[in-house]
N, C-alpha and C positions, 0 to 999 in steps of 0.2 A: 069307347064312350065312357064303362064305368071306370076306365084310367085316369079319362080328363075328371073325371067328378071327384075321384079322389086328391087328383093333383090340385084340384083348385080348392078343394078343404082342406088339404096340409097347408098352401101358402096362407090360408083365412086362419086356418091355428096360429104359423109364424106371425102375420104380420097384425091381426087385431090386436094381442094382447100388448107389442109394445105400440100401437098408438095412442091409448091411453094412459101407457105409465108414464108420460110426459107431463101432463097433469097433476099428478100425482110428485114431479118434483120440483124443489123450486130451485132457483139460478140467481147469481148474483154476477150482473153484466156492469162492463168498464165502457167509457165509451170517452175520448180526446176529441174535443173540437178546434183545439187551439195548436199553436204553427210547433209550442217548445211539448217534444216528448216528455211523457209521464210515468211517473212508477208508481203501482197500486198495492198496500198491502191492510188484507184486511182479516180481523179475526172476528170468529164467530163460535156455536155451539153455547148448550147451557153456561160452561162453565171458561169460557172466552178461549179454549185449546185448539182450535180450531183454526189453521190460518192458510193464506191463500193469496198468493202474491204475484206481480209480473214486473216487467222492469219493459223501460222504452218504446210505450204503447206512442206510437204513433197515431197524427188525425185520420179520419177515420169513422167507418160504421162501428155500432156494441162489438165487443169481445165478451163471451161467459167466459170470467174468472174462472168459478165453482158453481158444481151443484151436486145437490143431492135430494135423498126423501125425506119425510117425516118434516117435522118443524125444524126451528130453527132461529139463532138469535144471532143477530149484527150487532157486535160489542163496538167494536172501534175500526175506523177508516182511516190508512194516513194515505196523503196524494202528495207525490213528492214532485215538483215541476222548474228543475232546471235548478234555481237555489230555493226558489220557494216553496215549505211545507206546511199543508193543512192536515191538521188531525179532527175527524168528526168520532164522537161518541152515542152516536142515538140509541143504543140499547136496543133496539126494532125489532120485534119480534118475525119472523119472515113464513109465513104456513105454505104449506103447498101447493103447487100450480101458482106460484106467485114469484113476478122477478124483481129484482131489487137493483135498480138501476144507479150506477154512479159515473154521471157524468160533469169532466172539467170542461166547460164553460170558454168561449175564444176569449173572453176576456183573465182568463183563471182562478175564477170561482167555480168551485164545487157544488156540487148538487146533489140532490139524491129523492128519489123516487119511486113508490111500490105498484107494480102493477101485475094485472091476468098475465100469463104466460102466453 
């Protein structure tokens, strides 16, 4: 019996402390609603070093890009879909527990969006 009490307060060690550090970071998701695949590349951090790309996202549910902790800045977005490229620059500051959605649109418009995690 003090086995199982131990066993169940090591897994309560492991498993609380990472379900909160999700929170704690934030994500930057891709998401294709339209039929021609897409290629996402985006930079970010204070100083715009920061970069983070995929190629041939298919339609489809979000994909996370990237994530990480601490804040964070979304300098420039380019979506590059078949020949057509959009580049967005919102400068958007991104904090914690917060996801920053970027989705192309079935008609191929781009979008973008901050929400809870």
């Amino acid at each position: 019996c003090l086995g199982l009490v131990f066993a169940v307060a090591a897994l309560l060690a492991v498993v609380l402390p990472g379900c909160g550090s999700g929170q704690r970071e934030w994500e930057v998701t891709v998401e294709n609603q339209g039929k021609v695949p897409c290629s996402f590349l985006v930079t970010l951090g204070a100083d715009g070093s920061s970069k983070a790309n995929v190629d041939g996202v298919a339609k489809g549910k979000p994909v996370v890009l990237i994530a990480g902790s601490g804040d964070t800045i979304v300098h420039t977005i380019k979506v590059v879909r078949g020949t057509d490229e959009q580049v967005l620059t919102p400068d958007a500051k991104l904090l914690s527990g917060k996801r920053y959605a970027i989705v192309v649109n079935p008609d191929g418009k781009v979008a973008t969006s901050v929400s809870d995690k």
